[in-house]
ZAZA-408421 format. One record per atom (N, C-alpha, C): residue in one letter; x, y, z. Coordinates in steps of 0.05 Angstrom, whole numbers, padded with zeros to 5 digits, always signed. Atoms other than C-alpha are relative to their C-alpha. Example, Ala and Ser with C-alpha at 12.3 -4.5 7.8 and 13.67 -1.06 7.14 Angstrom:
// ZAZA-408421
A+00018-00024+00000/A+00246-00090+00156/A+00018+00024+00000/S-00016-00024-00001/S+00273-00021+00143/S-00015+00022+00014/
This chain:
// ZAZA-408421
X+00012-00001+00027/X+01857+00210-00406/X+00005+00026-00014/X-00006-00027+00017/X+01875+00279-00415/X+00016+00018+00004/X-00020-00005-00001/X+01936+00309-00423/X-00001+00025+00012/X-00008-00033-00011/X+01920+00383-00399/X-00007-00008+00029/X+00010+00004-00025/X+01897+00347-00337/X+00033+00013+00024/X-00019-00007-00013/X+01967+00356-00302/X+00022+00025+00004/X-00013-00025+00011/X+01986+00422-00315/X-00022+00028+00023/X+00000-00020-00024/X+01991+00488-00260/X-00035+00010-00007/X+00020-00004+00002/X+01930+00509-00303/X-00028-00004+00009/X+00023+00010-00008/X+01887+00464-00291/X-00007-00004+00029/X-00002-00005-00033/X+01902+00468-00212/X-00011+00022+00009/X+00004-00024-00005/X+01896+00533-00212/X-00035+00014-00005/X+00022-00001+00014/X+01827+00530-00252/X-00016-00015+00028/X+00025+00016-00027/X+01797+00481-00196/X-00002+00014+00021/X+00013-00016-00017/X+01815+00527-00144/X-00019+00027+00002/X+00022-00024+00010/X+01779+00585-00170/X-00030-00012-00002/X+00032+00015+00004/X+01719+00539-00183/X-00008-00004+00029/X+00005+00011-00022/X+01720+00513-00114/X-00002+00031+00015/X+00013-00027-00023/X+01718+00582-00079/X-00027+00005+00009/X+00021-00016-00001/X+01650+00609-00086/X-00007-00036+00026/X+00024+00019-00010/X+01620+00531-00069/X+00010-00008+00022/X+00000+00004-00020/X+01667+00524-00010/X-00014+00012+00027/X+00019-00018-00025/X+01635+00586+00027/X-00026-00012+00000/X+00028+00013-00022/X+01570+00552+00023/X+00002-00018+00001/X-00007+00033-00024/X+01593+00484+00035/X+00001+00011+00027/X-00007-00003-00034/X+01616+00512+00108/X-00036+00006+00008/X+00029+00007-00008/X+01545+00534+00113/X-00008-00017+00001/X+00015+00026-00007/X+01516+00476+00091/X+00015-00016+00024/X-00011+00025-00014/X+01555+00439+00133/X-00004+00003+00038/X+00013-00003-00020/X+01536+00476+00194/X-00026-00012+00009/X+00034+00014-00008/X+01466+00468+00186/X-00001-00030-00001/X-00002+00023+00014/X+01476+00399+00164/X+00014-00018+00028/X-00009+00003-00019/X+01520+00391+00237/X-00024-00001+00024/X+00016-00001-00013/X+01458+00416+00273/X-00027-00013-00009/X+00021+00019+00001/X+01413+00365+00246/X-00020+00020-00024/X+00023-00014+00026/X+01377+00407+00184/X+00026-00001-00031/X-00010-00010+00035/X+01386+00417+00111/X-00016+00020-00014/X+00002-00034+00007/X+01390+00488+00081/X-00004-00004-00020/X-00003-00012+00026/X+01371+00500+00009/X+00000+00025-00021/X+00003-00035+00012/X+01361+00573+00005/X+00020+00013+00001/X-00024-00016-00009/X+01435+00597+00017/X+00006+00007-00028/X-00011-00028+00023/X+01444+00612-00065/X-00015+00015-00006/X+00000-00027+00001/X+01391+00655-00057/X+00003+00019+00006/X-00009-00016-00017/X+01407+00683+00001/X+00027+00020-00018/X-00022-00014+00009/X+01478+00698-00037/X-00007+00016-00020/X+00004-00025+00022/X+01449+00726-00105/X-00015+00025+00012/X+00017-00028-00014/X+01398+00768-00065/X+00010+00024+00006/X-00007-00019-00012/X+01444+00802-00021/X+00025+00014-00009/X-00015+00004+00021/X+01503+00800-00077/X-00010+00024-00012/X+00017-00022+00036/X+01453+00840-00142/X-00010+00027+00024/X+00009-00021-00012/X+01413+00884-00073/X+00033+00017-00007/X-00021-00027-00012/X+01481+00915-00047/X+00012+00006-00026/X-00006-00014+00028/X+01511+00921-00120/X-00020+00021-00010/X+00024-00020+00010/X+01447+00955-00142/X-00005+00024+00017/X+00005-00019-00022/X+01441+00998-00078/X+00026+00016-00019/X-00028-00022+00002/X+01519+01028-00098/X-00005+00015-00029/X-00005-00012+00027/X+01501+01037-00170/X-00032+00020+00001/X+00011-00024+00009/X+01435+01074-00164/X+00000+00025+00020/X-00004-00020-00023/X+01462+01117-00101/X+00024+00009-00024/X-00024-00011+00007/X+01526+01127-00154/X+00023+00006+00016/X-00021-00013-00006/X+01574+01119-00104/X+00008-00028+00015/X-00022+00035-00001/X+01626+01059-00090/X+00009+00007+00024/X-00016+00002-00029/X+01636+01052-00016/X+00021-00020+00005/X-00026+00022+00000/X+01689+01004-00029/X+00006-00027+00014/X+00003+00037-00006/X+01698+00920-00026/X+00003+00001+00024/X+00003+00004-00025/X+01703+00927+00043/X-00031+00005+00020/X+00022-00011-00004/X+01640+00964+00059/X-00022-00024-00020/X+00019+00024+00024/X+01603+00915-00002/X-00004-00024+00011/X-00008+00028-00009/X+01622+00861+00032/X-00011-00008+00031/X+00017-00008-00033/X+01595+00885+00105/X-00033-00002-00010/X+00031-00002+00003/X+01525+00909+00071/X-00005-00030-00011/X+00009+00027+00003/X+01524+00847+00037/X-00010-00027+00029/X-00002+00005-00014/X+01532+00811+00095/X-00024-00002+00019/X+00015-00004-00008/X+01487+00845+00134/X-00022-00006-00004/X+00021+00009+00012/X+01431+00832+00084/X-00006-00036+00006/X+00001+00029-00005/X+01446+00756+00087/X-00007-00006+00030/X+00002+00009-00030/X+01443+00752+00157/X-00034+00010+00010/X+00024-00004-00006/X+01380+00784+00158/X-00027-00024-00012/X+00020+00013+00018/X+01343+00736+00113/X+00007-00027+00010/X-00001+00029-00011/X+01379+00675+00147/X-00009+00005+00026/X+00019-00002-00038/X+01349+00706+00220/X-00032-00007-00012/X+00018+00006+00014/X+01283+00699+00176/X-00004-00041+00003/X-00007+00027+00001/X+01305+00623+00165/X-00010-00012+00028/X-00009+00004-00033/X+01322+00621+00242/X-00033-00003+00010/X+00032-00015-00012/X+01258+00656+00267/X-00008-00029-00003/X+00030+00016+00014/X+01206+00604+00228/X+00014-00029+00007/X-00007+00033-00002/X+01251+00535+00237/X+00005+00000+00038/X-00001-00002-00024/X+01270+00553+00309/X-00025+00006+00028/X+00029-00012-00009/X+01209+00583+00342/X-00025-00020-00003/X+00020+00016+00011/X+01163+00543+00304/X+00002-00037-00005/X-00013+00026+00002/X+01203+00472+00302/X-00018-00017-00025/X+00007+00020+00018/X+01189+00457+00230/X+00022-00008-00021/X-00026+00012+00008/X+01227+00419+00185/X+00020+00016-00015/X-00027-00019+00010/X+01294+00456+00156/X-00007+00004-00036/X-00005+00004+00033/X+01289+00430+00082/X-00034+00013-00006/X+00023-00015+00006/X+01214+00454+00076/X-00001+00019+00008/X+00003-00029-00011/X+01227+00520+00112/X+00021+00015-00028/X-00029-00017+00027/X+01291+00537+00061/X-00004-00011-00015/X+00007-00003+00028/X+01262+00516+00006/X-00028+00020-00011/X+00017-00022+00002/X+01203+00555+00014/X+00014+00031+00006/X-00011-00019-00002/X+01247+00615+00032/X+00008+00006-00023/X-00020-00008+00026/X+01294+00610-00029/X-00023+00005-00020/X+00014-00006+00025/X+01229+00613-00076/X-00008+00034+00013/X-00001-00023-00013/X+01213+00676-00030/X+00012+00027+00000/X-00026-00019+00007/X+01277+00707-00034/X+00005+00004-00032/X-00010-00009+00040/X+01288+00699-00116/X-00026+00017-00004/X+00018-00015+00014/X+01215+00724-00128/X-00001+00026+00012/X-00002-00025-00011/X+01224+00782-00078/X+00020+00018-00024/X-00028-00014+00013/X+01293+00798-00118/X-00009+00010-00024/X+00009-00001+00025/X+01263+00791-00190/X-00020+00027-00001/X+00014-00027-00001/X+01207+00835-00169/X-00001+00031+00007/X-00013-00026-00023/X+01230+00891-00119/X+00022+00017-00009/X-00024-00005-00001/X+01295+00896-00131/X+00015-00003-00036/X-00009-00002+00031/X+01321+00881-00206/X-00001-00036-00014/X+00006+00033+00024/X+01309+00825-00261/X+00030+00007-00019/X-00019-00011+00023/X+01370+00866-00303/X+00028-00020+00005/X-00029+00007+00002/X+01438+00833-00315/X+00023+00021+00001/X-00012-00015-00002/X+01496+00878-00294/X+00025-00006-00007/X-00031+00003+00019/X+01560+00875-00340/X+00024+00012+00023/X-00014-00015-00014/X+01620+00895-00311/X+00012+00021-00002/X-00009-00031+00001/X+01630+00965-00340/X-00022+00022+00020/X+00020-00015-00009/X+01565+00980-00301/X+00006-00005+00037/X-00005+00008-00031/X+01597+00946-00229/X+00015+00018+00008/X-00024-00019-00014/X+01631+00991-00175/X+00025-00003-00004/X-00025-00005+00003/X+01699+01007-00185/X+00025-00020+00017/X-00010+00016-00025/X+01717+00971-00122/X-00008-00026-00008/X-00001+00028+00007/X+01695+00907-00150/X+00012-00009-00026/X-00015+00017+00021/X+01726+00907-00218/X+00029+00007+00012/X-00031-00009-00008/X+01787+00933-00184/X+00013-00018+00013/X-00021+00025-00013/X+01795+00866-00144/X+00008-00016-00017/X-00015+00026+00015/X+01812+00823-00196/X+00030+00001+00008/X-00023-00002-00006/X+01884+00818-00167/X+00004-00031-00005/X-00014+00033+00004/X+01926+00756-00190/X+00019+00004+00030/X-00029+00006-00011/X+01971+00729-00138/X+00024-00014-00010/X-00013+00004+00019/X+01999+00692-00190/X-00004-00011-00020/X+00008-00002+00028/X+02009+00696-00259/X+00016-00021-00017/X-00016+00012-00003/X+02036+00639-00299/X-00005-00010-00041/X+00008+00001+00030/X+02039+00623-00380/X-00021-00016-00004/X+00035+00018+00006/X+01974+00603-00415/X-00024+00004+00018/X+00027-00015-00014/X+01923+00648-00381/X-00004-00014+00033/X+00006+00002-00026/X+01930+00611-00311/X+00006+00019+00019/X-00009-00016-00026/X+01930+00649-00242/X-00015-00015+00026/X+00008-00001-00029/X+01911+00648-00176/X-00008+00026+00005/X+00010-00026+00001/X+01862+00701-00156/X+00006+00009+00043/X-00007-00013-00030/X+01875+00738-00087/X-00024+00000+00016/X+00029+00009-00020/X+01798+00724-00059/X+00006-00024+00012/X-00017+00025-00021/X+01835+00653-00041/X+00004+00012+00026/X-00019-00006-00033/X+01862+00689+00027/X-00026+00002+00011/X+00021-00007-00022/X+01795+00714+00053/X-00017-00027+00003/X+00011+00026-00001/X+01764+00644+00033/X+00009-00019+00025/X-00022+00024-00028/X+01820+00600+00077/X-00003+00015+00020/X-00002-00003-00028/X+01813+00651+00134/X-00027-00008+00005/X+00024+00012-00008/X+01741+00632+00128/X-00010-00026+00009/X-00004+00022-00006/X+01749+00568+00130/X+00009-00006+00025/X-00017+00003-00015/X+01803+00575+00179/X-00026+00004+00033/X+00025-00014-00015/X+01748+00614+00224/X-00017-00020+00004/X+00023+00019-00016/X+01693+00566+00223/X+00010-00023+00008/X-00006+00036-00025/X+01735+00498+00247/X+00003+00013+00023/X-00006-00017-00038/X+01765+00541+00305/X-00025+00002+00014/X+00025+00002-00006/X+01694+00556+00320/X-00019-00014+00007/X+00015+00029+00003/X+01669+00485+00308/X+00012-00013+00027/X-00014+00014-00014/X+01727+00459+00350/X-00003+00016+00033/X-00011-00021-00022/X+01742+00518+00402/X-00028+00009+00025/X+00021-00021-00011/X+01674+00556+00416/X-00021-00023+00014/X+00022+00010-00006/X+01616+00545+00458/X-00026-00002-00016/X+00016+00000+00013/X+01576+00559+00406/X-00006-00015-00018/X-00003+00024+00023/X+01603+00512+00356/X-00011-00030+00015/X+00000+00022-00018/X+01609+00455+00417/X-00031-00010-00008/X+00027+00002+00003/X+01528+00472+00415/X-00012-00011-00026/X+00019+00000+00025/X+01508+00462+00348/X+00004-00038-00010/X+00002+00040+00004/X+01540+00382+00349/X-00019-00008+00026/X+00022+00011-00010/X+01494+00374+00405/X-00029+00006+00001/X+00035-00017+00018/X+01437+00408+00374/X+00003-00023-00009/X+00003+00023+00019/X+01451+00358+00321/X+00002-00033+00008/X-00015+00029-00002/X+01472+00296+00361/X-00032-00012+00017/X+00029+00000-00003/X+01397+00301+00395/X+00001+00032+00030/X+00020-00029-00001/X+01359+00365+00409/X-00006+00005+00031/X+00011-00003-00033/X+01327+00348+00478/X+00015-00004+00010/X-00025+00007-00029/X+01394+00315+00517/X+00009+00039-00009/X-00017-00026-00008/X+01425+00386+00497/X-00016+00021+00009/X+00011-00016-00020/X+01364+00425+00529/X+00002-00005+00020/X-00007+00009-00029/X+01374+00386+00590/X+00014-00002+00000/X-00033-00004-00008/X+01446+00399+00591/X+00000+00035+00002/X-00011-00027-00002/X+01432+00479+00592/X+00010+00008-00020/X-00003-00022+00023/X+01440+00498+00518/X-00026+00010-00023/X+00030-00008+00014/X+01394+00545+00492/X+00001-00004-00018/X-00008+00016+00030/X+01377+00509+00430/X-00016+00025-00015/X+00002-00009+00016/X+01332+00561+00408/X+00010+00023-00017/X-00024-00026+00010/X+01383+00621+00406/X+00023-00010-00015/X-00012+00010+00009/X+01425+00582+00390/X+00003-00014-00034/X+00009+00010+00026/X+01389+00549+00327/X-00003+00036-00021/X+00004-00030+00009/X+01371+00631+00304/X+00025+00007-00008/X-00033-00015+00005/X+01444+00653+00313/X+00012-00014-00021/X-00016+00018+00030/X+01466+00598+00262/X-00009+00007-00016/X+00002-00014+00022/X+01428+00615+00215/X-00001+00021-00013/X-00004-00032-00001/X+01439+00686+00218/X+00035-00002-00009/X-00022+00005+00012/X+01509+00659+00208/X+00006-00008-00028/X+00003+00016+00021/X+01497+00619+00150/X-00009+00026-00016/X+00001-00020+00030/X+01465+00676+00114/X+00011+00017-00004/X-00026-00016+00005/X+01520+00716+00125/X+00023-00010-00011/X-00028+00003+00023/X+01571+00672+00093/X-00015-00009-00025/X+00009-00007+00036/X+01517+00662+00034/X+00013+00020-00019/X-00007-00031+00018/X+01524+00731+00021/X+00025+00008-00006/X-00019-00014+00002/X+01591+00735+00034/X+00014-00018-00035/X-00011+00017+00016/X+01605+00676-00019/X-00017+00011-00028/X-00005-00021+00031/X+01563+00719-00071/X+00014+00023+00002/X-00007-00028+00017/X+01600+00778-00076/X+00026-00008-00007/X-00018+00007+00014/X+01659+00735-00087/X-00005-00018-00019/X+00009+00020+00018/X+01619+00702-00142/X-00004+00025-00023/X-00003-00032+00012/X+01611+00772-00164/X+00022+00017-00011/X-00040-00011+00000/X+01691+00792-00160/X+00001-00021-00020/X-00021+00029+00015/X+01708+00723-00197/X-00014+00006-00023/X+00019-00001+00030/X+01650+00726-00255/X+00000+00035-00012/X+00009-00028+00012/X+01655+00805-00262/X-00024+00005-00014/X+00034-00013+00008/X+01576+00815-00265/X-00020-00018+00024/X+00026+00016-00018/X+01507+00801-00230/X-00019+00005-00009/X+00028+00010+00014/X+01457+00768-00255/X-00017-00013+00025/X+00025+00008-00018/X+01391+00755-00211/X+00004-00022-00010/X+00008+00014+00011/X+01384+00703-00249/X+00021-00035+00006/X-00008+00014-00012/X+01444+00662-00222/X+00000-00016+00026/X+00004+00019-00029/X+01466+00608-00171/X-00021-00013+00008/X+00020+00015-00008/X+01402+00580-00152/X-00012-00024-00021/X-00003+00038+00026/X+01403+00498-00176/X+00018+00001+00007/X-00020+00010+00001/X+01469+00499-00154/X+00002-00012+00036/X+00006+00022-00026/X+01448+00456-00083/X+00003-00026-00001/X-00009+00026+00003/X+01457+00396-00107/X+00024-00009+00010/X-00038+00002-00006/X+01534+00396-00115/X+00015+00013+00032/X-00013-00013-00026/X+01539+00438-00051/X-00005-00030+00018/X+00020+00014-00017/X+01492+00392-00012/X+00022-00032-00007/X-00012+00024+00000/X+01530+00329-00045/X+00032+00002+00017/X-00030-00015-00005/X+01606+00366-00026/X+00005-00014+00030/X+00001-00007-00027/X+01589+00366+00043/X-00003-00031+00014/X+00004+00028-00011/X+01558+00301+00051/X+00024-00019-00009/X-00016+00015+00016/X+01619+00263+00008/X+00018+00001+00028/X-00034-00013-00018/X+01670+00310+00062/X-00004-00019+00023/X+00012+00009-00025/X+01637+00263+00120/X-00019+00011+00019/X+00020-00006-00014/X+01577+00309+00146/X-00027-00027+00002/X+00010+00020+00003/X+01530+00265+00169/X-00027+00012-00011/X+00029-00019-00002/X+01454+00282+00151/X-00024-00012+00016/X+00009+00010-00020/X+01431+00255+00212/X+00009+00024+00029/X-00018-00021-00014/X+01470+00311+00239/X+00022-00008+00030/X-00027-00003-00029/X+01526+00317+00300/X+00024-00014-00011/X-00025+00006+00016/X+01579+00305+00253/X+00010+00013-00030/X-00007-00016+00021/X+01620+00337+00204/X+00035+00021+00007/X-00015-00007-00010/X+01679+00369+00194/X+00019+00026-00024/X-00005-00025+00019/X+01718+00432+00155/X+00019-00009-00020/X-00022+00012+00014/X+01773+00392+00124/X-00015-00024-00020/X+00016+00013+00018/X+01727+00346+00103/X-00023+00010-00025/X+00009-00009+00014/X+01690+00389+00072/X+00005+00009-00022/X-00014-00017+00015/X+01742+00423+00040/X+00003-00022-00024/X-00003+00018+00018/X+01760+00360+00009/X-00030-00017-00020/X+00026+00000+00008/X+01686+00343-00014/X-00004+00027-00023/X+00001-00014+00020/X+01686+00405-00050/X+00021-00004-00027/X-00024+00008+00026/X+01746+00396-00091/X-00009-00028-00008/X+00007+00011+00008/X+01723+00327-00097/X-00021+00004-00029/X+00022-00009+00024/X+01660+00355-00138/X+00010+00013-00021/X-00010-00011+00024/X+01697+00406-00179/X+00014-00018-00012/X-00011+00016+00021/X+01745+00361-00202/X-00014-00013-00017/X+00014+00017+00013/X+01698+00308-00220/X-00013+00024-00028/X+00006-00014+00018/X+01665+00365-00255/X+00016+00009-00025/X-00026-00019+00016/X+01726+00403-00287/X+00014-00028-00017/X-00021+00024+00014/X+01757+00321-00308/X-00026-00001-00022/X+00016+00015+00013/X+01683+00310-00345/X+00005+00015-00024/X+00000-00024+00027/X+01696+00371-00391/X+00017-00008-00017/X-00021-00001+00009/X+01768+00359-00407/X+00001-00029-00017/X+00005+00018+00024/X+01749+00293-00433/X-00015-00006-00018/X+00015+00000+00018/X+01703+00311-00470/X-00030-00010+00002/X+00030+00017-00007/X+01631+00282-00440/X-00016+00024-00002/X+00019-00023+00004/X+01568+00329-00450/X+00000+00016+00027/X+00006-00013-00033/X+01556+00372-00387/X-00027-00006+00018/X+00034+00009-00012/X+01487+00350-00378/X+00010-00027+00017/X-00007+00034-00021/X+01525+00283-00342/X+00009+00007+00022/X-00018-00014-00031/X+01557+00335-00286/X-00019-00002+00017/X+00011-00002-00020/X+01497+00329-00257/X-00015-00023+00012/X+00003+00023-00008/X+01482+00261-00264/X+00025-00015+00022/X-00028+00005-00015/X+01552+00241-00230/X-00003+00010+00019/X+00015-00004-00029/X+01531+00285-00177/X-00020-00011+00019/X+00019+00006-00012/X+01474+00258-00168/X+00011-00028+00016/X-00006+00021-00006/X+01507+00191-00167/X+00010-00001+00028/X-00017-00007-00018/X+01560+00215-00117/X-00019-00008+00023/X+00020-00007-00029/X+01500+00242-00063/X-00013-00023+00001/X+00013+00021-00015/X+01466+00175-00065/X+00027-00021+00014/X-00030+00022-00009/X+01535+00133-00057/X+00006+00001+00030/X-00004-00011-00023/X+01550+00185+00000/X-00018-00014+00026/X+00028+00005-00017/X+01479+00177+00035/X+00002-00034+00004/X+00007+00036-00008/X+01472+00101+00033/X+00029-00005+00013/X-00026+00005-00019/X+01547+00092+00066/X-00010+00005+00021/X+00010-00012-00033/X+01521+00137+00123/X-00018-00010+00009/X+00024+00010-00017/X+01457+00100+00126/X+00020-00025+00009/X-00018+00029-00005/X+01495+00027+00129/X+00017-00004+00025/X-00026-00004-00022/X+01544+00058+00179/X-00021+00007+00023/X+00029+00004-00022/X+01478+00078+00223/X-00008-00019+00006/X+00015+00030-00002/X+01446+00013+00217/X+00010-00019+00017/X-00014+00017-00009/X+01506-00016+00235/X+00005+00005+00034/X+00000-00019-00028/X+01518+00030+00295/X-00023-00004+00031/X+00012+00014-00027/X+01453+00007+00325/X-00005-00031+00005/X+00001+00026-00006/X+01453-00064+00312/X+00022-00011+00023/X-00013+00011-00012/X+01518-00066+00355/X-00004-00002+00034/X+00005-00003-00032/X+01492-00046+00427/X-00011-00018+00003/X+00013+00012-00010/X+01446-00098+00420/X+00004-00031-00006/X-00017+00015-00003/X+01494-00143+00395/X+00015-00011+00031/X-00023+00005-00028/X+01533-00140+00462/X-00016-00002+00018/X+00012-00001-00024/X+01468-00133+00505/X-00005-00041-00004/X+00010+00025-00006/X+01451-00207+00482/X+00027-00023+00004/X-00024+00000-00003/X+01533-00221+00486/X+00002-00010+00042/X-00002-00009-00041/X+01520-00201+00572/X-00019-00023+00010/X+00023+00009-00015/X+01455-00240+00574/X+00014-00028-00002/X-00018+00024+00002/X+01490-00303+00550/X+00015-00005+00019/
């Protein structure tokens, strides 16, 4: 329907969109593997995003995107051990623990820490300094160079999913809770350590929300769970958990942006991006139930198959 649709531009535009929401797709998709659903990870990201920016600018001194990107980090991981602690320890449900967190985390931020909007003549040096194209191409398209650390991230958590004992753990966290304590995995270190993971690639996915938008606003990212939460579930996570996968995810995200990025270009209001999403996440969900339903009607298909 729309002619700029096929053009390097507009390729190049989706993958830039798709960055920030793939780093917390992989989160979500963790938690979402181990049988929960996360909704506090964009505050986790603005939090620890606007803190460590605000820490460099009223110390006046730019420890550089590598260091930004550690403290950030650090912060997130602290606030997703918080997560951990209270859902692990306490075995209460995921989506009412991280949603009560994320209102936690923004009102901490707003209050404590800064309500101000930070332009980018006021950001460290080291963050307006990454804008690096990898490439540059007529009609304002590029490719931004935060792509590389994204895909090793990616790259990082399937290996992990696939490879590790730790990953192994978290599909049988999710596939049921008690067979994997009576198989010898500590579910509840195990449940802590994830989310201590998770709020470390929050954080890490704001400060490249920070690099890409050149500024930080408290006031962002949070409302944008929906589209993550739908991404994930579209890519084939289940939300029944012990299933899910990084490729799938990947493709779930792009799924969303596009849909998003095609509604503009033809011209539909924006207020429908979120209806279409919405649509998406029930389409998603009722497949996976259907495909459940179906899943247990069949054992007992075959048991009355034997008795016959």
């Amino acid at each position: 329907a729309s002619p700029a649709f096929f053009t390097a531009n507009t390729f190049f535009a989706l993958v830039r969109s798709s960055m920030v929401p793939l780093i917390f797709a992989l989160g979500v998709l963790l938690v979402m593997i181990s049988g929960g659903i996360d909704v506090s990870f964009p505050a986790i990201a603005i939090f620890a995003a606007y803190t460590t920016v605000k820490w460099s600018m009223d110390a006046s001194f730019d420890p550089g995107l590598v260091v930004i990107f550690v403290v950030a980090m650090v912060v997130g991981g602290l606030l997703g051990l918080l997560n951990g602690v209270v859902i692990a320890r306490f075995r209460l449900p995921t989506l009412i623990v991280t949603l009560g967190t994320q209102t936690i985390y923004k009102g901490i931020l707003l209050t404590y820490v800064g309500s101000v909007y930070i332009s980018a003549s006021d950001l460290p040096a080291s963050i307006t300094g990454a804008d690096v194209h990898l490439v540059d191409i007529a009609g304002g398209g590029y490719l931004h160079f935060m792509i590389i650390p994204v895909l090793l991230v990616a790259l990082l958590i399937a290996w992990m999913l696939k490879y590790t004992l730790f990953g192994r753990s978290i599909f049988a966290i999710g596939g049921d809770t008690e067979a994997a304590r009576r198989v010898g995995i500590k579910v509840v270190r195990t449940q802590v350590w994830l989310y201590v993971l998770v709020g470390a690639l929050a954080a890490f996915g704001g400060i490249i929300y920070v690099v890409l938008g050149k500024n930080a606003n408290p006031q962002s990212l949070v409302g944008t769970e929906l589209d993550i939460i739908a991404a994930v579930v579209l890519g084939g996570a289940s939300i029944f958990g012990g299933r899910g996968s990084v490729m799938g995810t990947v493709l779930g995200v792009v799924l969303v942006q596009l849909i998003n990025n095609n509604l503009v270009l033809v011209g539909i209001p924006s207020t429908w991006q979120r209806a279409a999403v919405g649509l998406l996440l029930i389409f998603g969900v009722t497949v996976q139930a259907l495909g459940a339903m179906r899943a247990r009607r069949r054992p007992v298909a075959l048991a009355k198959e034997v008795s016959a």
